[in-house]
C-alpha positions in Angstrom: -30.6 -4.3 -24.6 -32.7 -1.4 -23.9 -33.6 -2.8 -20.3 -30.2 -3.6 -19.5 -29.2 0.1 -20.6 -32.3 1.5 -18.1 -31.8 -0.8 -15.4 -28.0 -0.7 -15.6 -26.9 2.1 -17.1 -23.1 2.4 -16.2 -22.1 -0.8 -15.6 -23.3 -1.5 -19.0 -21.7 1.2 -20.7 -18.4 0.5 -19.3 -18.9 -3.2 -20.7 -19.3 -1.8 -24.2 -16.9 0.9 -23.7 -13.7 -1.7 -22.8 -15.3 -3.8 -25.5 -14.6 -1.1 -28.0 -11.3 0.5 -26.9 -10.0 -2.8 -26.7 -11.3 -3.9 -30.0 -10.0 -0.8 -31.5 -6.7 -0.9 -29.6 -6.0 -4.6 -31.3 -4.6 -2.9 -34.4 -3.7 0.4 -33.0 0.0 0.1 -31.4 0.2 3.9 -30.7 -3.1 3.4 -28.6 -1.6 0.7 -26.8 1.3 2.7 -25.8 -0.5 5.7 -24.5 -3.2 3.4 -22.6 -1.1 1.1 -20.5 0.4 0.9 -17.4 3.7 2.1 -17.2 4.5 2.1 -13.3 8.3 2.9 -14.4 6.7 6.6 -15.6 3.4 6.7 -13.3 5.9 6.3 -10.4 7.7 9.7 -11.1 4.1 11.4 -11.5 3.9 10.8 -15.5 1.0 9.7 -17.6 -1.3 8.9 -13.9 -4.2 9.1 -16.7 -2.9 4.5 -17.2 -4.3 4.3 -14.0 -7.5 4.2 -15.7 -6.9 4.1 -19.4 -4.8 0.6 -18.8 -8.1 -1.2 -17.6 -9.9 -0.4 -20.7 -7.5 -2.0 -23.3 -6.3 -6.0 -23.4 -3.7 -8.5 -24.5 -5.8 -10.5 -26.7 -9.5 -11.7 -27.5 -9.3 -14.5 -25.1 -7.5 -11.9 -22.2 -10.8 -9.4 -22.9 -13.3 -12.6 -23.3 -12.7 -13.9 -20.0 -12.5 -10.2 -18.6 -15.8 -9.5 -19.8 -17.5 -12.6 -19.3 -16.7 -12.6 -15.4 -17.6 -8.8 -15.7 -20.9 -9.7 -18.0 -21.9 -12.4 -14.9 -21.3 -10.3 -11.9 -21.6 -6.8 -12.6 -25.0 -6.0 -13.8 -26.5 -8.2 -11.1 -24.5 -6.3 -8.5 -25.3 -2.2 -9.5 -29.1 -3.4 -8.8 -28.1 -4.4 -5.9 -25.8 -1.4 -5.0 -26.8 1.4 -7.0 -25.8 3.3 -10.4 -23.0 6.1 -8.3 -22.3 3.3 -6.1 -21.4 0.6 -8.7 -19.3 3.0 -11.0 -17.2 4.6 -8.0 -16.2 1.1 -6.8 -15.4 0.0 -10.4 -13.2 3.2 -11.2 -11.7 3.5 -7.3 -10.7 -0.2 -7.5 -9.3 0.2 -10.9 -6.9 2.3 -9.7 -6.2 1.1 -6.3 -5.5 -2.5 -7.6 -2.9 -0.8 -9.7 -1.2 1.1 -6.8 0.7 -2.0 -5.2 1.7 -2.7 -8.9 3.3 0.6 -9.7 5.2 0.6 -6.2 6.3 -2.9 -7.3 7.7 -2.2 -10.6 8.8 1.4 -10.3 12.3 0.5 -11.1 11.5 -1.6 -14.0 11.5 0.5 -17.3 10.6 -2.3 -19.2 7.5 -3.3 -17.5 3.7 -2.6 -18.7 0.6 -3.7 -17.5 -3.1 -3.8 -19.1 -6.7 -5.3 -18.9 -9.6 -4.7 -16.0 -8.8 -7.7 -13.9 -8.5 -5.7 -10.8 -11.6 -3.6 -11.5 -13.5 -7.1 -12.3 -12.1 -9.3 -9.2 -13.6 -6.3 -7.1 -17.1 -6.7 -9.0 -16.7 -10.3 -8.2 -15.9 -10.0 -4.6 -18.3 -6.9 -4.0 -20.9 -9.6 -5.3 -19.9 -12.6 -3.0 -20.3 -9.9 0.0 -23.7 -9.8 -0.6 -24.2 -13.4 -2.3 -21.5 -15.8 -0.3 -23.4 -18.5 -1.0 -24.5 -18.5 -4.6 -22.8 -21.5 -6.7 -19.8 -21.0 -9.0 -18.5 -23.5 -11.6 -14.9 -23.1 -11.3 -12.7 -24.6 -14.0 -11.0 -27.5 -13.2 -13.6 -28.6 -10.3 -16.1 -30.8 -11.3 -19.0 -29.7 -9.0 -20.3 -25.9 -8.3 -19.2 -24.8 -5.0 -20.2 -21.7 -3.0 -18.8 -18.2 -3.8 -17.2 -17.6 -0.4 -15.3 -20.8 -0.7 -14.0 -19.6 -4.7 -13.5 -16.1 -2.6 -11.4 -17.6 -0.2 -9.2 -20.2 -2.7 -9.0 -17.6 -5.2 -7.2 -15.3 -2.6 -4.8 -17.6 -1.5 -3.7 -18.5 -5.4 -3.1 -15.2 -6.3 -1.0 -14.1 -3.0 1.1 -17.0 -3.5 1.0 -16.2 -7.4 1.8 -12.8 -7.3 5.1 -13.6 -5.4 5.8 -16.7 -7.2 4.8 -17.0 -10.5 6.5 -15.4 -13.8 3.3 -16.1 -16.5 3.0 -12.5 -17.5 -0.3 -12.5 -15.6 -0.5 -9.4 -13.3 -1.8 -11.4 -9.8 -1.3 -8.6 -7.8 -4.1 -6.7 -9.6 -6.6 -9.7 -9.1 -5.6 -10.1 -5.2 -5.6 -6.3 -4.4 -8.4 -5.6 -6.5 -10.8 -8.2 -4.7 -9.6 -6.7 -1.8 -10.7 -3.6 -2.5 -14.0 -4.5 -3.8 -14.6 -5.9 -0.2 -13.6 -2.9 1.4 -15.6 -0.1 -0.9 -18.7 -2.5 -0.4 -18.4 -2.2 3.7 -17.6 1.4 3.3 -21.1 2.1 1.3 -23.3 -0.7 3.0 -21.9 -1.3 6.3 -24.5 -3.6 7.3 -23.3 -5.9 4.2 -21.2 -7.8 7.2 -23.9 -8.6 9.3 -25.9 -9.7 5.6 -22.9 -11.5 4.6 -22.1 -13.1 8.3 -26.0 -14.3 8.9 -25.9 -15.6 5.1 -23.2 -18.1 5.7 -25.1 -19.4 9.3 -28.4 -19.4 7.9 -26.4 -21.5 4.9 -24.4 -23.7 7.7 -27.5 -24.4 9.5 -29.5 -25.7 6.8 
């Protein structure tokens, strides 16, 4: 633990942070109600603090499991690779930014709220397959592992058709804009991530 927490300070203490407010928010509904999204209010310049707050509270223990565990897989592997500042200003600017196209989206709807780090997350992910397009992921239901930039690519597709399709109470738009983002703060700090990520996939298509 104490490695983790000297090799990768922040993106660990946001792991335990989300852990905890989440925990704590599971029997707290005032805490719930202060912490997430509420596009309706943030819309008309109230409460902008959910921007943030909403991605460190969830659902349930199986909506912050799978959060964390994709966040526990990518995340500390990727501030090594990008840096302490780096890491934490792409987790907390895609945070926010994934939310945006939400709260335009549902800024008529009083009755709509919105909650968990998905965006933030899918932007870890993503940030990571810039760097690593070719490293295997098991993806539920496939049988076999296949290569990162092929999840990347399937994975946007499901959510844009998701997000304008689908009523599951699952906020897509998050996951799509937030790997979206990831990918763009990533070029922004390492330009030369293209040419990494380009070269990776010919060096991988020629072997």
């Amino acid at each position: 633990m104490l490695d983790i927490l000297n090799e990768t300070p922040v993106a660990a203490i946001i792991f335990i942070f989300t852990i905890v407010t989440s925990i704590y928010a599971f029997n707290n509904d005032a805490l719930y109600g202060k912490f997430m999204l509420h596009p309706y209010s943030v819309a008309k310049g109230k409460n902008l603090y959910q921007l943030i707050s909403s991605g460190f509270i969830h659902k349930d223990w199986s909506h912050l499991i799978f959060n964390m565990l994709s966040y526990y897989f990518f995340a500390f592997n990727l501030e090594k690779i990008i840096g302490h500042w780096q890491f934490g200003l792409l987790y907390m600017v895609s945070l926010i930014l994934s939310d945006l196209p939400t709260v335009q989206r549902h800024k008529d709807h009083f009755w709509y709220n919105s909650l968990g780090a998905s965006g933030a997350v899918c932007a870890v992910v993503f940030s990571f397959i810039v760097f690593a397009p070719l490293t295997k992921m098991i993806i539920f239901p496939l049988p076999i592992p296949i290569p990162a930039v092929i999840y990347g690519f399937l994975f946007l597709i499901y959510t844009s058709y998701a997000g304008r399709r689908s009523n599951d109470g699952i906020n897509h738009d998050a996951h799509f804009y937030g790997a979206i983002t990831g990918v763009l703060i990533t070029i922004i700090l390492y330009p030369r991530a293209i040419g990494h990520f380009i070269n990776s996939i010919s060096a991988g298509l020629a072997s």
